[in-house]
GUZA-321759 format. One record per residue (C-alpha): x, y, z; residue number from 1. Coordinates in nm, 2 decimals. Example, Ala and Ser with C-alpha at 12.3 -4.5 7.8 and 13.67 -1.06 7.14 Angstrom:
PT     xx     yy     zz  nr
PT   1.23  -0.45   0.78   1
PT   1.37  -0.11   0.71   2
This chain:
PT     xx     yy     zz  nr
PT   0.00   0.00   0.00   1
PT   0.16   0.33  -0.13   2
PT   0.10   0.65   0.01   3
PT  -0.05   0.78  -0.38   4
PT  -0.30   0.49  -0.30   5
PT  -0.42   0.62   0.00   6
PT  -0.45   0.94  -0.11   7
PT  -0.69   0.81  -0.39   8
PT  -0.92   0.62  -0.16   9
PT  -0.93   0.94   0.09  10
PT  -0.95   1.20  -0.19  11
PT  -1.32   1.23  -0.14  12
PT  -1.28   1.27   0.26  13
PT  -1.03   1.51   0.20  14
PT  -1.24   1.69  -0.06  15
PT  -1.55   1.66   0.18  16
PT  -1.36   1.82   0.46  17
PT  -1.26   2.13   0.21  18
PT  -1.58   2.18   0.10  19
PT  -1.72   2.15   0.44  20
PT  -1.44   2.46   0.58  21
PT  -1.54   2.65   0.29  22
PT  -1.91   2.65   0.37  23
PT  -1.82   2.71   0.76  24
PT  -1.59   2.97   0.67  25
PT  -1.86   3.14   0.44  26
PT  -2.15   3.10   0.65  27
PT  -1.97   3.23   0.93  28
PT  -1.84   3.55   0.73  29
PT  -2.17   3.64   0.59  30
PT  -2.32   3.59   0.97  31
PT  -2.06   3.89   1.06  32
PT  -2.10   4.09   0.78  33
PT  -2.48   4.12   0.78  34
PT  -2.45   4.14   1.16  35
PT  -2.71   3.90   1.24  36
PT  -2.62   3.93   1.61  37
PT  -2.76   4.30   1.66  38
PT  -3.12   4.18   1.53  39
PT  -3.13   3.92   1.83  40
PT  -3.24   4.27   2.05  41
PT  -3.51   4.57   2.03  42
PT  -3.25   4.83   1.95  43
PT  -3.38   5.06   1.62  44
PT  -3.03   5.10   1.52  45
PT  -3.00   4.75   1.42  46
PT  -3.24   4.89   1.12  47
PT  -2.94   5.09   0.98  48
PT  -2.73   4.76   0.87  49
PT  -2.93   4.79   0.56  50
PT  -2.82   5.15   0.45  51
PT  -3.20   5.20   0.25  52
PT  -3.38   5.20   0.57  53
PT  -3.16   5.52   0.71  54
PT  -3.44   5.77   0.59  55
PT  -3.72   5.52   0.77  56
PT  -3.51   5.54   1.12  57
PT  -3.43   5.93   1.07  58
PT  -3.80   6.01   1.00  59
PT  -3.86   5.73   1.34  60
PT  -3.59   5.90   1.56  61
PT  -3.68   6.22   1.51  62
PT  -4.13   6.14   1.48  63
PT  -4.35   6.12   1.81  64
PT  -4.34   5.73   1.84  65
PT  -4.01   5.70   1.95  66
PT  -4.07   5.78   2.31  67
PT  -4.33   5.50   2.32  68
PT  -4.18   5.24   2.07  69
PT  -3.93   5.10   1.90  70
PT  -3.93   4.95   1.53  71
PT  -3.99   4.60   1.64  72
PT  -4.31   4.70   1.91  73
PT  -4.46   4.83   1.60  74
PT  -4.33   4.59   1.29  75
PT  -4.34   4.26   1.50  76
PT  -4.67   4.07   1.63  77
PT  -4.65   4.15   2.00  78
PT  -4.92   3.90   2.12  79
PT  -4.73   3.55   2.17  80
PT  -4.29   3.51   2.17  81
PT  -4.28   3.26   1.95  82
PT  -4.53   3.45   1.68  83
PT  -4.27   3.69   1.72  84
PT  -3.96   3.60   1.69  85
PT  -4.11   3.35   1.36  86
PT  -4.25   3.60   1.18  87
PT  -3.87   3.84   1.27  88
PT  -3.72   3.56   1.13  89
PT  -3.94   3.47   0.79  90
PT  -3.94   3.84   0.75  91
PT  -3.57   3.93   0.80  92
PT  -3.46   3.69   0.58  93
PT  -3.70   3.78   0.29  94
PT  -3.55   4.11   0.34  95
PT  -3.18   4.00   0.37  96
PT  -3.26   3.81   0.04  97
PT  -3.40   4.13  -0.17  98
PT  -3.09   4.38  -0.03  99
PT  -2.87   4.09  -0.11 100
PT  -2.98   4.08  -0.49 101
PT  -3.05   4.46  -0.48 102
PT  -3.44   4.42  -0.56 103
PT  -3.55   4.63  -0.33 104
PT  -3.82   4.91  -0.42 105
PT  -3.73   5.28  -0.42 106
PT  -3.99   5.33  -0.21 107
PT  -4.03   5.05   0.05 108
PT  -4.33   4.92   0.15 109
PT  -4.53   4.74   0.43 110
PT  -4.66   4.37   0.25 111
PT  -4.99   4.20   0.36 112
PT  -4.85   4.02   0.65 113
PT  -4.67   4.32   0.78 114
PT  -5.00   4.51   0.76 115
PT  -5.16   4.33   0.90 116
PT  -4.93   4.34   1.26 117
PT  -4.91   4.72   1.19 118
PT  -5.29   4.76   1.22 119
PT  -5.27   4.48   1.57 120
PT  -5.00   4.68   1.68 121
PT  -5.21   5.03   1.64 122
PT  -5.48   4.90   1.81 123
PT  -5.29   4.78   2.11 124
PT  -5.12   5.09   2.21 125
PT  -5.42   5.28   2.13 126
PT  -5.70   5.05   2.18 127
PT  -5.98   5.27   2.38 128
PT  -5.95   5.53   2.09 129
PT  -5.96   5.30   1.80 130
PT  -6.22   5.05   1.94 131
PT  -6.48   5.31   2.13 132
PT  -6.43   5.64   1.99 133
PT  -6.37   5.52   1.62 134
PT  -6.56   5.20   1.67 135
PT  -6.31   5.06   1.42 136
PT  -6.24   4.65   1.39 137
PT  -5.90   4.56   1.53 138
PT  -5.88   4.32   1.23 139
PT  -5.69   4.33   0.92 140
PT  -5.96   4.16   0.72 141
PT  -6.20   4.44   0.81 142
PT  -5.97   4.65   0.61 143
PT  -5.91   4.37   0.31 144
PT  -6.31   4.35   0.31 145
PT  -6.39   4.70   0.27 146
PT  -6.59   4.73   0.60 147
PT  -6.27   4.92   0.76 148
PT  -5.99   5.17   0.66 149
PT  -5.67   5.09   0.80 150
PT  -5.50   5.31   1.07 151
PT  -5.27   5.46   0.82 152
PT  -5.54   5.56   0.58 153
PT  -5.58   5.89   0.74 154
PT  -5.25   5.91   0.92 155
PT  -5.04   5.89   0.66 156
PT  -4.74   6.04   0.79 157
PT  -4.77   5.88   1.09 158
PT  -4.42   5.73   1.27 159
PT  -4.24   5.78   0.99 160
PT  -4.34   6.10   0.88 161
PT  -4.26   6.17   0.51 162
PT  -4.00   5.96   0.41 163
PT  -3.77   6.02   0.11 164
PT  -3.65   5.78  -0.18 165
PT  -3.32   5.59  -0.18 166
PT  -3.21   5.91  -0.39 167
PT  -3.24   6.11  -0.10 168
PT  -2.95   6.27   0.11 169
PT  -3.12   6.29   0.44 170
PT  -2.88   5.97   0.59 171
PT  -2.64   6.20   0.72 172
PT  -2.53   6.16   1.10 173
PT  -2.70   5.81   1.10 174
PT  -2.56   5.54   1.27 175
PT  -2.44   5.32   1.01 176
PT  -2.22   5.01   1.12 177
PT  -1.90   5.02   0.97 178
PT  -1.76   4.83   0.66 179
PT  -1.76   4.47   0.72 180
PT  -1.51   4.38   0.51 181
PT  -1.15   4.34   0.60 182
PT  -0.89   4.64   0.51 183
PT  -0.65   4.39   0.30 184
PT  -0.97   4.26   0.08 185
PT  -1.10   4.64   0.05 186
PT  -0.74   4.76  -0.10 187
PT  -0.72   4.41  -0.31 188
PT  -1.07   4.55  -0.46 189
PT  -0.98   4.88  -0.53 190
């Protein structure tokens, strides 16, 4: 038994193990590159990793909700943990996957799901108005149905105020995370 013969019945081991470092060693860079860590917590600025939602957490910091609520008491179901944190993790990674490819809208914009825990989220902080005063259904297929108009229907502006396109220059003093990649592969890129 020669050593070139054992090296032709391990080839595929050895080949497994590369492959198997190079998926670990991707994984784990694109973990710290898209920061996954920060979103594990309730802190707006984790937003900000994703430089088109600068003008949506300006227009929050500086808009009446942000006494009362962070992004995730208003974009995230709020009624049961584990609701929650599926519906953080089915909808952060649709969204990692569209900034990814660079598919996002110019203007972005709330989908039927995430409607649908805006309006549940509305009514929960301000229930008595909404469900005495207005006599308006705390259900999103009130709204889908006709029967309804959602919250943001009249209030428009509301928490975000007007926000501007991806053209816009209102980002400055925002605190973006800085670049994830490494010095030596920046200056091998350029």
């Amino acid at each position: 038994m020669s050593l070139s013969w054992n090296w032709k019945r391990f080839k595929f081991i050895w080949l497994g193990f590369g492959l198997a470092g190079l998926f670990v060693g991707l994984t784990c860079y694109v973990l710290y590159a898209s920061r996954v860590w920060t979103y594990a917590y309730d802190d707006p600025a984790a937003c900000v990793n994703c430089h088109v939602m600068g003008s949506y957490y300006q227009s929050w910091e500086n808009g009446s909700h942000r006494v009362w609520a962070t992004c995730n008491d208003c974009h995230l179901p709020n009624d049961k943990e584990l609701r929650k944190l599926a519906f953080k993790a089915v909808d952060g990674l649709y969204h990692a996957a569209v900034f990814t490819v660079n598919a996002q809208p110019q203007v972005i914009r709330a989908r039927e799901g995430t409607k649908e825990v805006l309006l549940e989220n509305c009514v929960r902080c301000h229930s008595p108005l909404v469900t005495e005063f207005v006599k308006m259904s705390p259900y999103y297929d009130t709204v889908t149905d006709g029967e309804n108009k959602a919250c943001w229907d009249c209030h428009r502006d509301m928490a975000h105020g007007t926000v501007e396109g991806l053209g816009s220059n209102v980002n400055v003093g925002l605190p973006f995370p800085d670049s994830p990649v490494p010095a030596w592969l920046e200056k091998m890129l350029n």
